[in-house]
C-alpha positions, 0 to 999 in steps of 0.5 A: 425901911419906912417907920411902919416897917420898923414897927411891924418887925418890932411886933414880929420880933416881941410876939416871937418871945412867948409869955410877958416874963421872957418879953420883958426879961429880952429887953431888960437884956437889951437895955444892960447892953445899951451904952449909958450916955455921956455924963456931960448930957445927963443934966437936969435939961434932959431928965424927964419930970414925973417919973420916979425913977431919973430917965434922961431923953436928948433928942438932937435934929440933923439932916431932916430927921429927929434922933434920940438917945435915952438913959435910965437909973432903972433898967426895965425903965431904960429898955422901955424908954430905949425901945421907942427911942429906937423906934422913933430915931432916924425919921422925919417929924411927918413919919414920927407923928404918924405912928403912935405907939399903941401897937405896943399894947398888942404885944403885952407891953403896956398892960404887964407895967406897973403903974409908974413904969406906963408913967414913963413910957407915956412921958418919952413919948410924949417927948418925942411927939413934942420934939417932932411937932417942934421940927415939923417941916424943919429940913436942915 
């Protein structure tokens, strides 16, 4: 499945969910199932700087494509952080920096966090935007 597929299944499966409060309350629900990360990796390398809550981002690159694992001691902040983790994991640097995620504005994500929250959103991505120029054209 290409990038863009994932994405618009994404769309799909958020616009689905009717009304921003139940949109947030399925990923809050997703964000309780995900496993937290090992405690060996939640070290001060791979916590984000800015957030007011402590998220943790580990990118690891193998076979030619970027994955990415995320934690957070706040819940709504690791499903959101998580969601674009998901999103992002198992492409090449090419195909994550051809797609922002900007498509999340269209379904009510990044207009109904507060302030700090988009804060964090914007930190992961830019994490991830910055781990996949550093592994552009990297095929090992």
């Amino acid at each position: 499945m290409t990038i863009q597929e994932k994405r618009d299944q994404l769309i799909a499966r958020l616009s689905a969910i009717k009304g921003f409060h139940d949109r947030f309350a399925g990923l809050v629900e997703q964000g309780k199932a995900r496993p937290a990360l090992d405690a060996t990796l939640k070290i001060d390398r791979h916590k984000v700087d800015g957030c007011l809550s402590t998220l943790w981002f580990v990118p690891e690159f193998r076979e030619g494509k970027c994955y990415f694992a995320t934690d957070a001691d706040s819940l709504i902040v690791k499903a959101i952080a998580s969601l674009l983790c998901d999103l992002y994991s198992g492409y090449t640097p090419e195909e994550i920096l051809s797609l922002d995620p900007s498509f999340l504005a269209q379904v009510g994500i990044t207009q109904h966090l507060s302030p700090n929250r988009r804060n964090s959103l914007s930190r992961v991505w830019d994490k991830i935007r910055g781990f996949a120029r550093e592994n552009s054209g990297r095929r090992d």
